[in-house]
C-alpha positions as CSV (number, residue, x, y, z in Angstrom):
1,X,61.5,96.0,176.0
2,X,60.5,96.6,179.5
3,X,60.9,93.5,181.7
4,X,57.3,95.0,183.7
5,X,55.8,95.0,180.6
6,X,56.8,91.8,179.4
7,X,56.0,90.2,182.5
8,X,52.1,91.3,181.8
9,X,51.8,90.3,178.0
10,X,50.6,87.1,177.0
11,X,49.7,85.7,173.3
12,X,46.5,86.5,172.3
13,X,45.6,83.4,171.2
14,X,47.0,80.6,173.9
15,X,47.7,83.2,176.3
16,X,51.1,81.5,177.1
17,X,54.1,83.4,178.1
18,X,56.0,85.7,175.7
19,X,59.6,85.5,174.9
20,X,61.7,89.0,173.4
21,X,63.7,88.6,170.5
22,X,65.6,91.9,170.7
23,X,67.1,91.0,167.2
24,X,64.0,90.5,165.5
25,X,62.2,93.0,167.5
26,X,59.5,90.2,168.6
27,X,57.3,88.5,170.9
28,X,57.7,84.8,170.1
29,X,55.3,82.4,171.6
30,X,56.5,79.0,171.4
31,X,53.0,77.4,172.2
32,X,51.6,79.1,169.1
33,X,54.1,79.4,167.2
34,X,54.0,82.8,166.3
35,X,55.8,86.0,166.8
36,X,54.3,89.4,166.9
37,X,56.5,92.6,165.9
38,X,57.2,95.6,167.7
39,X,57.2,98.6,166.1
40,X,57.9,101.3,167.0
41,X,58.9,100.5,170.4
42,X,54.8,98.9,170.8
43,X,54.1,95.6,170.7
44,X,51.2,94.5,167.9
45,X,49.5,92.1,169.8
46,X,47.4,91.3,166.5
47,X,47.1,87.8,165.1
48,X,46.9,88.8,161.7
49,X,50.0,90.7,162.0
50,X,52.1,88.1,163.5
51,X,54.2,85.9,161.1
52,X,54.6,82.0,161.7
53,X,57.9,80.5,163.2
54,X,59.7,78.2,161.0
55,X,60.7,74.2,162.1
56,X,64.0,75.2,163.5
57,X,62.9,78.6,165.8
58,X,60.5,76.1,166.9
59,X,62.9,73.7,168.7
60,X,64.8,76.7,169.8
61,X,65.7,76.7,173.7
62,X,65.8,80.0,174.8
């Protein structure tokens, strides 16, 4: 992911700062609790697409 890039997204819905999971290939917002996938190599910055973090990836520091 390209650290420009990164630096310009925010979450759709809180419009809080975005974190990369290079694993998962995700955006994880900790505010909203959600991560958006990136496929390939393009963010979906959809709500309907993104997929709810459980408890633990929650508390996660990161």
């Amino acid at each position: 992911m390209d650290k420009q890039l990164l630096a310009l997204l925010v979450c759709p819905v809180t419009h809080a700062p975005l974190q990369y999971n290079k694993e998962a290939q995700e955006l994880v917002c900790k505010a909203s609790g959600l991560a958006y996938p990136i496929r390939d190599g393009l963010p979906v910055m959809l709500e309907s697409e993104a997929r709810q973090l459980t408890a633990e990836e929650k508390l996660e520091k990161k």
